[in-house]
Each structure stands twice: as structure tokens, then as C-alpha cells.
C-alpha angles and dihedrals in degrees: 000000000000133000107211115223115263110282095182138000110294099354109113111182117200125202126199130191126187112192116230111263130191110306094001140104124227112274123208133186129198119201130179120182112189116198104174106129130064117258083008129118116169115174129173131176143174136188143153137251113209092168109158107281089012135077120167147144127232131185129185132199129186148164154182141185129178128202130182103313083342135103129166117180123180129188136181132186138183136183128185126201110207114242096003138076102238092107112161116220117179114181111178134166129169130194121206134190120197107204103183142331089285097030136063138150136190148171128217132190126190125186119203117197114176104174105309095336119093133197119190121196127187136183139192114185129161120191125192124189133199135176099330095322124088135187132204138195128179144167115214127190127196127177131182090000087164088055083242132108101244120118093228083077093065132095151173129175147154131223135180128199141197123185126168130204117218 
């Protein structure tokens, strides 16, 4: 893995190289976060698998802004696999709201395609701290985690956390 050196304000390039093994081709990967604007992060990358019995391509893109209490981040990520169908899409985003120094809430959402089978995940959780002791709550859906139709692949829970700092 190299980081190039800064070509430009705020651009950072990344390079990877993965050596040829037994059975396996090279693989390479190509990366470019741009950080210009204030509040802004857009990254996108892009590399290939060439794992014995497997060669693929896969790209990400993702991004994030804040703005005032708010912050909004995206990502997407595909990978291909050459000569099948199991093809893997994610597509996220989260929206958080910090309310003041003690108090936030977001919600996130997370699609999982894996061919033609979909699984969808959600989250609302809200932390407060004070002092050095913070406390979460959240509410998390999942459905059709298994990327099947049964009922037994969807959930829904809620959890609550405490942590301290000493």
C-alpha cells in the first residue's frame, strides 16, 4: 500500500499492490479522497480479486458533509464477480443530529443485494454523556438478514448501554 504525496490541497491518492501467489493472479487497487470543502469528505475507490476460482471487481464510493448539528454520510459499494450472479450491492446512509454537547440522535439505513435476494437493516439510536459516563439506546430492524422470505430472518430488538470513564 502507498499514499502518494499530495498532488494537490486536500486530494490524497492511495495505491495498493497485492503480489501474485500460487494459483492467483496480481491484484491492484486505486483510491482518491477529496477533502476541499469545509464539513465535506468524498472518497471513491476501486480494485480487483483474482482469488483462485474468483475474479471480480469491486468500487466504493462514499461520502459525508456536516453542517451545523447536522451530518449526513452515504456509501455505496459494488462488487462483481466475473461469469456468476452473485453479484454483492451495499447501499448505507446515516443521519445524525447532535443536540447538544451531552445529547445526539441518528438513523441509519443499510441495503444488502446478493444477487436477487435483499436484506434491509435500520437503526435509531440516541446517546447522552455526562460527566464521564454515557448512555445509549437504540432500536434496530433487520429483515431478511439470510437474504430468504422466511419469517425466522427477521428482527427487531432493543438494547441499552452504559459505559464510564474513570
Amino acid at each position: 500500500m502507498y499514499t502518494l504525496p499530495s498532488i494537490m490541497d486536500d486530494l490524497a491518492l492511495n495505491v495498493s499492490y497485492l503480489p501474485a501467489g500460487s494459483g492467483t493472479d496480481s491484484a491492484t487497487g486505486y483510491g482518491a479522497t477529496f477533502t476541499g470543502v469545509e464539513g465535506l469528505s468524498v472518497s471513491y475507490a476501486t480494485g480487483d480479486d483474482n482469488t483462485v476460482g474468483n475474479t471480480g471487481d469491486g468500487t466504493v464510493l462514499k461520502a459525508s458533509y456536516a453542517y451545523g448539528s447536522f451530518t449526513i454520510s452515504a456509501s455505496d459499494y459494488e462488487y462483481d464477480t466475473t461469469g456468476t450472479s452473485s453479484d454483492d450491492d451495499v447501499s448505507a446512509y446515516k443521519l445524525s443530529y447532535t443536540v447538544s454537547d451531552e445529547l445526539s440522535v441518528s438513523y441509519a439505513n443499510e441495503t444488502v443485494e446478493t444477487g436477487t435476494l435483499e436484506a434491509e437493516y435500520e437503526e435509531v439510536s440516541v446517546s447522552y454523556t455526562t460527566g464521564g459516563m454515557t448512555i445509549t439506546a437504540s432500536m434496530k430492524d433487520a429483515e431478511q438478514v439470510a437474504h430468504g422470505t422466511g419469517s425466522s430472518e427477521d428482527f427487531e430488538y432493543w438494547s441499552l448501554g452504559a459505559s464510564f470513564a474513570f
